[in-house]
C-alpha positions in Angstrom: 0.0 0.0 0.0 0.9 3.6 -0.5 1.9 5.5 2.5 1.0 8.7 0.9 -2.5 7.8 0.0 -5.0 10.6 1.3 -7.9 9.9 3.8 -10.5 9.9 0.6 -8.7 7.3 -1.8 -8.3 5.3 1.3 -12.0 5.2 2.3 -13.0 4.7 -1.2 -10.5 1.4 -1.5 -11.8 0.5 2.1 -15.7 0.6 0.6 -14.8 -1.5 -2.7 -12.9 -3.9 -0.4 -15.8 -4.3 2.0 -18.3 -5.1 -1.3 -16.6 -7.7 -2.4 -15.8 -9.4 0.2 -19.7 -9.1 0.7 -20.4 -9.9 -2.6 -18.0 -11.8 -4.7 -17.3 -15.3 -4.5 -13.9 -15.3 -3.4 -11.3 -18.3 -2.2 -10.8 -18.2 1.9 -7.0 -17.0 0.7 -8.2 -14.3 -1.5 -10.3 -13.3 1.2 -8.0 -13.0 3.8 -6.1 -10.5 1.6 -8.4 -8.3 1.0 -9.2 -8.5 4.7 -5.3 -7.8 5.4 -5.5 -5.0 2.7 -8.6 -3.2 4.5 -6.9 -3.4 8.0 -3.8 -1.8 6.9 -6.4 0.7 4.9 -8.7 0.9 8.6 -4.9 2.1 10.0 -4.2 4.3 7.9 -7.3 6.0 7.7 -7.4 6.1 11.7 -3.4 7.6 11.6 -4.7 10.5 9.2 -7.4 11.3 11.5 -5.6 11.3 14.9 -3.1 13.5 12.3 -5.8 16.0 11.7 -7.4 16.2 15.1 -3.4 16.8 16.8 -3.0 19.6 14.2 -6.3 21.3 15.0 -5.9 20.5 18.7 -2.5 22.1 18.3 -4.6 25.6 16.2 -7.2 25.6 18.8 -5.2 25.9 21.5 -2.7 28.8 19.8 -5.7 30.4 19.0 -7.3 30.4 22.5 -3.3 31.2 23.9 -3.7 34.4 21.3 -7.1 35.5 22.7 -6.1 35.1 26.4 -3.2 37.6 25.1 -5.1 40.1 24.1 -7.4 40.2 26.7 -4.6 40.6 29.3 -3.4 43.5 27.3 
């Protein structure tokens, strides 16, 4: 798998995985791959959001550092 594959391409991958494993007749080995494939898809996915929600934890925070600045002042 990519490691620079965005949070959309990765859901999208994650939904056609989860269809055909639903839906297609697939060998137990074929479908253990694609179940390894959307577990390291699931990961991803969850790294990219902890990412986002650091980085806005991180804005937030300067932001409310900035106000409590300017109200001392």
């Amino acid at each position: 798998m990519k490691e620079d594959i965005n949070f959309e391409d990765a859901m999208e991958k994650l939904e056609k995985i989860a269809e055909e494993l639903e839906s297609e007749d697939l060998s137990l080995d074929a479908s253990v791959k694609k179940f390894e494939e959307g577990m390291e898809l699931s990961k991803k996915c969850n790294e990219i959001l902890q990412n986002a929600e650091k980085k806005i934890t991180v804005l937030i925070n300067g932001e409310e550092q900035n106000f409590s600045v300017n109200n001392e002042e």
